[in-house]
N, CA, C and O atoms as CSV, one atom per row, in Angstrom:
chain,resi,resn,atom,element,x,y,z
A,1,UNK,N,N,0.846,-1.177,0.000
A,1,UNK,CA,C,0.000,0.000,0.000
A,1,UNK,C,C,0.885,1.231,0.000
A,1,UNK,O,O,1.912,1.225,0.679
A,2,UNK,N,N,0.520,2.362,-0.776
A,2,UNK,CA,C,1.225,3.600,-0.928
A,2,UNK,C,C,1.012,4.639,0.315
A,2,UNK,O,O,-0.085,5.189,0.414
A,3,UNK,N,N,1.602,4.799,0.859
A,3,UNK,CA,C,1.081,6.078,2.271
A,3,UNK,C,C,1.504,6.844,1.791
A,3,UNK,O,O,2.534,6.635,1.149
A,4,UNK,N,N,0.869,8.286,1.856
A,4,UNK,CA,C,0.874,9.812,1.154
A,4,UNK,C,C,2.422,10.055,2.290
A,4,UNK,O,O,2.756,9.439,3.302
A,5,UNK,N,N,2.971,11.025,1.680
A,5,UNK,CA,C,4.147,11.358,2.969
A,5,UNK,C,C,3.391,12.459,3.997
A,5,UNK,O,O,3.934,12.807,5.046
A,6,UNK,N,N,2.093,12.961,3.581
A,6,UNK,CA,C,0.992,13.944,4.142
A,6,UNK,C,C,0.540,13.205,5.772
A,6,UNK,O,O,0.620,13.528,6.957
A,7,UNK,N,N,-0.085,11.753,4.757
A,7,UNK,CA,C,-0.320,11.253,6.202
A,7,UNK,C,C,0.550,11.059,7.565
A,7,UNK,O,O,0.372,11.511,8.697
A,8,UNK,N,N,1.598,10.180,7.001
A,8,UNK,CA,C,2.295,10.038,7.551
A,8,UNK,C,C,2.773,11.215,8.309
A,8,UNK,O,O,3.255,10.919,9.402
A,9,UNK,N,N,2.764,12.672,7.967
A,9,UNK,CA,C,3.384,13.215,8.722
A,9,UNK,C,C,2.490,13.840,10.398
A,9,UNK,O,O,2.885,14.437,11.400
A,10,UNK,N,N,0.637,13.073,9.753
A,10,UNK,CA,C,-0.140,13.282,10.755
A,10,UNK,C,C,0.307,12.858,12.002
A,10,UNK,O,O,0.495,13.377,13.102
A,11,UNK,N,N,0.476,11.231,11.260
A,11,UNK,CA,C,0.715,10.032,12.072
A,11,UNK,C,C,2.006,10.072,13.072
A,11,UNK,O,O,2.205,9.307,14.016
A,12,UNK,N,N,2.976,11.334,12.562
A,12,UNK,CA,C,4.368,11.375,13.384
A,12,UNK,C,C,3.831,12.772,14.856
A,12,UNK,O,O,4.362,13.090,15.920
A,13,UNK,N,N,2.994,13.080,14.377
A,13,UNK,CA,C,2.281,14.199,15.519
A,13,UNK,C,C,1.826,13.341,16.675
A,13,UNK,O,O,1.814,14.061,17.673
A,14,UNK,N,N,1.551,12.452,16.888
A,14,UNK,CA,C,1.061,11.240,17.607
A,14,UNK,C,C,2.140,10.618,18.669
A,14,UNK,O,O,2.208,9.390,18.700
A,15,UNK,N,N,2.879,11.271,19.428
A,15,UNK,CA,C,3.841,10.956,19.744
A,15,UNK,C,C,3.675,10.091,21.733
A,15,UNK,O,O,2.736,10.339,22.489
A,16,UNK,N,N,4.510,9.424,21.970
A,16,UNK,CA,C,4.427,9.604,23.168
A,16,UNK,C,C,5.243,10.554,23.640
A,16,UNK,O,O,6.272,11.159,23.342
A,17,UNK,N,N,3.747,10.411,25.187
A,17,UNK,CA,C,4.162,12.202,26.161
A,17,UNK,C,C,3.499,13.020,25.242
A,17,UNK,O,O,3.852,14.191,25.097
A,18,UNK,N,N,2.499,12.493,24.551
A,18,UNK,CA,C,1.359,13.447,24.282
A,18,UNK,C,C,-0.154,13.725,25.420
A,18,UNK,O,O,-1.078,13.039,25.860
A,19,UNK,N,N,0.256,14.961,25.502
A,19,UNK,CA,C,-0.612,14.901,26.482
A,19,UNK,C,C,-2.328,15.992,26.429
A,19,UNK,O,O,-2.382,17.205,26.631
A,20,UNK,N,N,-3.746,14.893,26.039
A,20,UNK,CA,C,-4.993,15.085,25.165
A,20,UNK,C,C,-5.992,14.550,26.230
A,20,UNK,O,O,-5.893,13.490,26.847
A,21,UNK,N,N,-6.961,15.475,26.325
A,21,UNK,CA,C,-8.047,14.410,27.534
A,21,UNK,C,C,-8.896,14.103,26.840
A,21,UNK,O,O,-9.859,13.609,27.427
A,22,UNK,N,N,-8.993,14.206,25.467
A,22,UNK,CA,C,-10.378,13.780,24.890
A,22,UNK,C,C,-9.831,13.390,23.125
A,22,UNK,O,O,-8.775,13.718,22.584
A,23,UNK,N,N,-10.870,12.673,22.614
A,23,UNK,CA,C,-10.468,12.239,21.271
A,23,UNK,C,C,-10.243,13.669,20.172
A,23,UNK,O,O,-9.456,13.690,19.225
A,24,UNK,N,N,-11.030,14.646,20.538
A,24,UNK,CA,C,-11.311,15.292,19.458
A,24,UNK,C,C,-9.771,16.210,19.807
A,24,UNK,O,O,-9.276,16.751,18.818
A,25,UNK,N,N,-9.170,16.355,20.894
A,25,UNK,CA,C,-7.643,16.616,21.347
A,25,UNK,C,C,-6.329,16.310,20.575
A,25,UNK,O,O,-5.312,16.949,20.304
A,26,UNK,N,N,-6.867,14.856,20.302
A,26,UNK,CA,C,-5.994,13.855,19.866
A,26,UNK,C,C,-5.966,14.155,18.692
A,26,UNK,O,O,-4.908,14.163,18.063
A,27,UNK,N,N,-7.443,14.548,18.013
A,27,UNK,CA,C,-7.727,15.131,16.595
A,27,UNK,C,C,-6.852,16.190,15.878
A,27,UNK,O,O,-6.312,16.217,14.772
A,28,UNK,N,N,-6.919,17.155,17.042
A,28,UNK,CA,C,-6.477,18.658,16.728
A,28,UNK,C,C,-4.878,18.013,16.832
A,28,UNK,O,O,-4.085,17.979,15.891
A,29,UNK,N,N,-4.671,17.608,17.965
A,29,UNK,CA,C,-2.603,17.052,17.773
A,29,UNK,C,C,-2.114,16.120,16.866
A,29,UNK,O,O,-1.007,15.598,17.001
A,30,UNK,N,N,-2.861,15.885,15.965
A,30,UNK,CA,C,-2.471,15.017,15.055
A,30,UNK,C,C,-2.110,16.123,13.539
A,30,UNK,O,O,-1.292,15.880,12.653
A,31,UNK,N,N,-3.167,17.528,13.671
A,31,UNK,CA,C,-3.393,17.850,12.441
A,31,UNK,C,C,-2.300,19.454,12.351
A,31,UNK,O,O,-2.336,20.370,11.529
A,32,UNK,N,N,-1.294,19.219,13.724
A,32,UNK,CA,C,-0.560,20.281,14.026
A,32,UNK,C,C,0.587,20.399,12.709
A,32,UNK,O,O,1.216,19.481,12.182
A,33,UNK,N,N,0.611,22.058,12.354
A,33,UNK,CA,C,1.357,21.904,11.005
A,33,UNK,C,C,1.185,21.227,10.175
A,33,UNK,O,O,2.227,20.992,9.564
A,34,UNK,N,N,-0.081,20.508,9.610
A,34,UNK,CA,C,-0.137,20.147,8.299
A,34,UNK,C,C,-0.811,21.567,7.591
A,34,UNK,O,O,-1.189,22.618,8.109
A,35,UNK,N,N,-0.795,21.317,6.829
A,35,UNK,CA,C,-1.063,22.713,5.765
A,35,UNK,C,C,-2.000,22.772,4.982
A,35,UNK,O,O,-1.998,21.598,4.609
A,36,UNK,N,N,-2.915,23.304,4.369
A,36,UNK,CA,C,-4.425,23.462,3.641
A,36,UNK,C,C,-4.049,22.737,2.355
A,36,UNK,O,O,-4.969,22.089,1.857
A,37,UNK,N,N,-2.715,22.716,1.630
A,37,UNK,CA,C,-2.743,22.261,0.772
A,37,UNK,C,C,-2.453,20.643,0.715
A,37,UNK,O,O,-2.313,19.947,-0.291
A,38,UNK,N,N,-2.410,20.300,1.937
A,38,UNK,CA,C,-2.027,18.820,1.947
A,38,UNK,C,C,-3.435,17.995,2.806
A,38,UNK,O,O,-3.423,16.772,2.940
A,39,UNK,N,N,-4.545,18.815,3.313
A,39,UNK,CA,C,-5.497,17.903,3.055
A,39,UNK,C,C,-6.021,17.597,2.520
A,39,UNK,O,O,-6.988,17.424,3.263
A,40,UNK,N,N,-6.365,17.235,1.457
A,40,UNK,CA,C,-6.893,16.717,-0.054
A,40,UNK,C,C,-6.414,15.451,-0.102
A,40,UNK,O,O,-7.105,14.443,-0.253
A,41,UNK,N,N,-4.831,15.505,0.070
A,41,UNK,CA,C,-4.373,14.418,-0.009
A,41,UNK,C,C,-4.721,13.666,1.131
A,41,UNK,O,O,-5.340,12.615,0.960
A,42,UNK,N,N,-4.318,14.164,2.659
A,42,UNK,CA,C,-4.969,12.701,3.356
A,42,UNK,C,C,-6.214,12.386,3.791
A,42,UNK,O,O,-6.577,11.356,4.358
A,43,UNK,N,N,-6.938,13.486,3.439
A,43,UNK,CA,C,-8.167,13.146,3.261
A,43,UNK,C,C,-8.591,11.864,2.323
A,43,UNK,O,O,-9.284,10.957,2.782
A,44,UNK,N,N,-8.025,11.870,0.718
A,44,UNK,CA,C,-8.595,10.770,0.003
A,44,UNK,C,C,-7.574,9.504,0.280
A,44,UNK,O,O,-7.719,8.383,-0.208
A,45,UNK,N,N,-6.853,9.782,0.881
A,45,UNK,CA,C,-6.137,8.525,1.530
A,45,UNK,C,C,-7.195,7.688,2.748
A,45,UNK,O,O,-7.329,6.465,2.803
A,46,UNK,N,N,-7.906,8.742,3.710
A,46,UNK,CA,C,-8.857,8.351,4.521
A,46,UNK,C,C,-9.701,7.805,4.180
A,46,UNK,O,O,-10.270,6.951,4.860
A,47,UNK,N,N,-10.065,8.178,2.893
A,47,UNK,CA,C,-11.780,7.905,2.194
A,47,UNK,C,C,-11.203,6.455,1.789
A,47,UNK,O,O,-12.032,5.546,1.735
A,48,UNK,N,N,-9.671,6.116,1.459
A,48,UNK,CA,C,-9.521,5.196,0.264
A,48,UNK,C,C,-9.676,4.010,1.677
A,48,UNK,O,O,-10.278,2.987,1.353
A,49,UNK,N,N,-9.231,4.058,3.061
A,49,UNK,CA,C,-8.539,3.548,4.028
A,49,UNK,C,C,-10.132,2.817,4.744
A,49,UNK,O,O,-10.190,1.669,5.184
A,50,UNK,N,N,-11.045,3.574,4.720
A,50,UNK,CA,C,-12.465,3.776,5.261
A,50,UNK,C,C,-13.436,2.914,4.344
A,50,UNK,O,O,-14.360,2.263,4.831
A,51,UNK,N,N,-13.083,2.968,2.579
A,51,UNK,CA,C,-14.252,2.926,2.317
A,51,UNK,C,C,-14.509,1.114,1.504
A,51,UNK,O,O,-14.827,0.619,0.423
A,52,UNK,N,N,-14.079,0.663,3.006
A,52,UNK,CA,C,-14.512,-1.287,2.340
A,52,UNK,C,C,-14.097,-1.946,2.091
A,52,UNK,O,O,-14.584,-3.074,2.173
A,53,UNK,N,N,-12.884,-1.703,1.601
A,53,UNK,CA,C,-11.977,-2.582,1.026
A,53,UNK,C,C,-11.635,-3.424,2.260
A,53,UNK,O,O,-12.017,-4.584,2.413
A,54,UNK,N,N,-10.858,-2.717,3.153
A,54,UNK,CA,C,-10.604,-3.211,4.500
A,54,UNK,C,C,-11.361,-3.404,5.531
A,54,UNK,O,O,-12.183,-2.567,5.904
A,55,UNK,N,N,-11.106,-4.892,6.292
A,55,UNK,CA,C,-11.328,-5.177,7.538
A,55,UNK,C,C,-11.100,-4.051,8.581
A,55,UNK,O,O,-10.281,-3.169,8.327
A,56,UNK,N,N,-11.804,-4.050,9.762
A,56,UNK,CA,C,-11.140,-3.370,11.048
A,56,UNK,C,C,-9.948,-4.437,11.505
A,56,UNK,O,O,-9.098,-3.887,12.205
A,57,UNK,N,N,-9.763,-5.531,11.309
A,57,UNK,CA,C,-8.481,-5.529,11.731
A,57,UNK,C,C,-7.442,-5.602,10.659
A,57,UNK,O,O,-6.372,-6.146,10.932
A,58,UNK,N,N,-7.609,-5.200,9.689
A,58,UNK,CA,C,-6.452,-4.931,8.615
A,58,UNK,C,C,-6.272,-3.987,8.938
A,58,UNK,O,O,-5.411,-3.886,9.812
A,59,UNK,N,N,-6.883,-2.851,8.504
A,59,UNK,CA,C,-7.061,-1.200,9.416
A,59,UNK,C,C,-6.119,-1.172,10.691
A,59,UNK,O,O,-5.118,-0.456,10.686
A,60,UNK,N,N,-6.309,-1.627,11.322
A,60,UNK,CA,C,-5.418,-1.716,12.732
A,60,UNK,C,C,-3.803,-2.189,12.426
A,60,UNK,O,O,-2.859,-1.722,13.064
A,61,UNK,N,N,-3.670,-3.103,11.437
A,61,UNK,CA,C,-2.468,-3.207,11.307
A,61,UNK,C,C,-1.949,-2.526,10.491
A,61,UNK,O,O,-0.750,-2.807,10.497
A,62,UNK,N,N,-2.184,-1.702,9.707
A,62,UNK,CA,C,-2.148,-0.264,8.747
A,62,UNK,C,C,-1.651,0.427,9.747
A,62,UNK,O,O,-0.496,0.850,9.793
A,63,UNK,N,N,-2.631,0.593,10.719
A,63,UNK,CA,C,-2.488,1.375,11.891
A,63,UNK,C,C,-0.947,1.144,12.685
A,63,UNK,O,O,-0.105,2.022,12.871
A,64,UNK,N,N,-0.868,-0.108,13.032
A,64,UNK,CA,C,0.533,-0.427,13.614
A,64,UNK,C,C,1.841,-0.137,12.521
A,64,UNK,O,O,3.005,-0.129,12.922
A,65,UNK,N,N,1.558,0.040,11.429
A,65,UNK,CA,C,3.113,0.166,10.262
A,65,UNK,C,C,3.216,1.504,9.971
A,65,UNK,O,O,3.991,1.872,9.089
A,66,UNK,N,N,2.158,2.731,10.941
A,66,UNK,CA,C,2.345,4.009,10.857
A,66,UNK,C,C,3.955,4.590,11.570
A,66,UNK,O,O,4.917,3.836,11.720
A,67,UNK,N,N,3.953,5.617,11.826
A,67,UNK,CA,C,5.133,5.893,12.728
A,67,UNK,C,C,4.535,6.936,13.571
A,67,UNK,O,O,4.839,8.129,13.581
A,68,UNK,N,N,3.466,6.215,14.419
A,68,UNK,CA,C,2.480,6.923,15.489
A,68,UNK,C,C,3.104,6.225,16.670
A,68,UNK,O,O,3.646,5.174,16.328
A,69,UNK,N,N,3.208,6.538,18.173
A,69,UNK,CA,C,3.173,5.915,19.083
A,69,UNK,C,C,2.057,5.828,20.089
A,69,UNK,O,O,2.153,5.543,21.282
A,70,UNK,N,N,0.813,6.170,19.285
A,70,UNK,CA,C,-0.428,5.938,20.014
A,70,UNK,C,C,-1.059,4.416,19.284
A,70,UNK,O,O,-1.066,4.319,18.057
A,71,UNK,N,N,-1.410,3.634,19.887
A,71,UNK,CA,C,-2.127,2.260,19.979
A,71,UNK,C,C,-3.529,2.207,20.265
A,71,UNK,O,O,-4.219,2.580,21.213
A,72,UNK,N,N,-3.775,1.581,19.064
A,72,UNK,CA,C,-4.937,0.720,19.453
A,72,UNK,C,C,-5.617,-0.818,19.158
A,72,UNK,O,O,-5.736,-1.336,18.047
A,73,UNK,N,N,-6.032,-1.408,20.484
A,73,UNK,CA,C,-5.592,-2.043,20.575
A,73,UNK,C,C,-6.936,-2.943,19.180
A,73,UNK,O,O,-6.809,-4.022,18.601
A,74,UNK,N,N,-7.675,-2.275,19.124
A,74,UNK,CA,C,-8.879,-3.284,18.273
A,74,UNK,C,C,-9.269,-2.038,16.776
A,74,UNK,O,O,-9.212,-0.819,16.613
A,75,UNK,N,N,-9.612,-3.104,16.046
A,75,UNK,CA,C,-9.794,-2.115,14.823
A,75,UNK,C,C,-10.880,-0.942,15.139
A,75,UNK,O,O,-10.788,0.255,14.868
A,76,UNK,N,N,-11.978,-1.667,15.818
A,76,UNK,CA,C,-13.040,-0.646,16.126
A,76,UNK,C,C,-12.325,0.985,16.106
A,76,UNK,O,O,-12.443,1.903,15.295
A,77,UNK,N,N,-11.565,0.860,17.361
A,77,UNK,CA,C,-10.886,2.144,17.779
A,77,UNK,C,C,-10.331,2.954,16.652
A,77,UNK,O,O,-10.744,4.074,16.353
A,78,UNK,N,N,-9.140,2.161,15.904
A,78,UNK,CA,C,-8.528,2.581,14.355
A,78,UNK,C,C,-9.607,2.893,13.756
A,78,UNK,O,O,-9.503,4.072,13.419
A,79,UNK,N,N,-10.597,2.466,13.440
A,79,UNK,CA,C,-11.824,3.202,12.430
A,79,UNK,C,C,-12.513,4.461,13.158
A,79,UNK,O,O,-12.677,5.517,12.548
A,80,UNK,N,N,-13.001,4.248,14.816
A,80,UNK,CA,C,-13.222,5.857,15.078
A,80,UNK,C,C,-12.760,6.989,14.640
A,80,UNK,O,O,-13.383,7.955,14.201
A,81,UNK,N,N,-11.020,6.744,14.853
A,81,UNK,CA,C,-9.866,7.924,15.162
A,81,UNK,C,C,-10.048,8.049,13.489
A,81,UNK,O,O,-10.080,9.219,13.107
A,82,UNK,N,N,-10.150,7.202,12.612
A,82,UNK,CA,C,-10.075,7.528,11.031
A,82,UNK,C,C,-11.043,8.329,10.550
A,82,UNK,O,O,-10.807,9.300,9.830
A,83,UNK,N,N,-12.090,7.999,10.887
A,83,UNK,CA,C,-13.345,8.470,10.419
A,83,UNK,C,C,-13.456,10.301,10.968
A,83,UNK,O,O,-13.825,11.258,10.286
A,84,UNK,N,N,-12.906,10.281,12.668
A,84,UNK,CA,C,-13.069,12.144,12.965
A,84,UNK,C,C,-11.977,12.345,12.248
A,84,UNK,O,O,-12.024,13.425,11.659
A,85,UNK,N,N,-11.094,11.790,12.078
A,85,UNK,CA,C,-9.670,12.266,11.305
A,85,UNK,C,C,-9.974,12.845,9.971
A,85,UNK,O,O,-9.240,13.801,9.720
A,86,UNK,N,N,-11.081,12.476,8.771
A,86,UNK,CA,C,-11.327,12.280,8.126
A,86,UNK,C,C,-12.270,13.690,8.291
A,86,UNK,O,O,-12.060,14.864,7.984
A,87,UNK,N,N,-13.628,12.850,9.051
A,87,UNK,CA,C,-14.793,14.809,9.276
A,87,UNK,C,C,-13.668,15.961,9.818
A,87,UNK,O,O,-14.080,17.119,9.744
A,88,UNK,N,N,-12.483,15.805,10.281
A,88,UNK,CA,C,-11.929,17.122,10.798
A,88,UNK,C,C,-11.506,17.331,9.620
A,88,UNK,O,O,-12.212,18.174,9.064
A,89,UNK,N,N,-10.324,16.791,8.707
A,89,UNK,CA,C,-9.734,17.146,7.600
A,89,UNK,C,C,-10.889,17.744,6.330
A,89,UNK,O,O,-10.684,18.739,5.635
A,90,UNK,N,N,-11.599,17.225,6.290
A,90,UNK,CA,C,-12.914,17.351,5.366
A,90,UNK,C,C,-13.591,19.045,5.867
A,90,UNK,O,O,-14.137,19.869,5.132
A,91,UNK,N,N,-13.350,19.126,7.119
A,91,UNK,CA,C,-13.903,20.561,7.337
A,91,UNK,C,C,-13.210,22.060,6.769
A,91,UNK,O,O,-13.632,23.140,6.355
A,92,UNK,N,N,-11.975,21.454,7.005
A,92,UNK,CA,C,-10.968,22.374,7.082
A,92,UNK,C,C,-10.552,22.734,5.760
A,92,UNK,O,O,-10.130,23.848,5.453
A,93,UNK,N,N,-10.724,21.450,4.740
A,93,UNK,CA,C,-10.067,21.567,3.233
A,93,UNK,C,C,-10.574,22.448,2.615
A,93,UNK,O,O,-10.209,22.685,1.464
């Protein structure tokens, strides 16, 4: 699978000793310094990631070959965080 270098650079915002009390937290620290012109791109990376092809637990292991140090441990979770990841980026573009 091709990862945008966009996403990925969401996915490096994700760090441990991040410190978020709520998901939509986690949202906003993920989307620190990405730039208007690069959500398009991980946006349709989201849509491509979201829309069927994949299991929730394929998704999750997508999830584990990121270079995030936040975990989760069941796909369920990986599809939440994708999906606001996705309505936040989608707002903003």
């Amino acid at each position: 699978m091709d990862i945008p270098d966009e996403f990925k650079k969401v996915c490096r915002n994700l760090v441990q000793g991040l410190e978020v009390s709520s998901a939509q937290d986690l949202i906003q620290a993920s989307l620190v310094g990405i730039e208007p012109h690069e959500r398009p791109t991980i946006k349709a990376f989201l849509d491509e990631l979201l829309g069927g092809r994949h299991s929730d637990d394929q998704l999750k292991e997508i999830w584990w070959s990121m270079p995030s140090d936040i975990v989760f441990h069941e796909g369920k979770g990986v599809v939440t965080f994708l999906s606001m990841l996705r309505d936040e980026v989608e707002k903003a573009a």
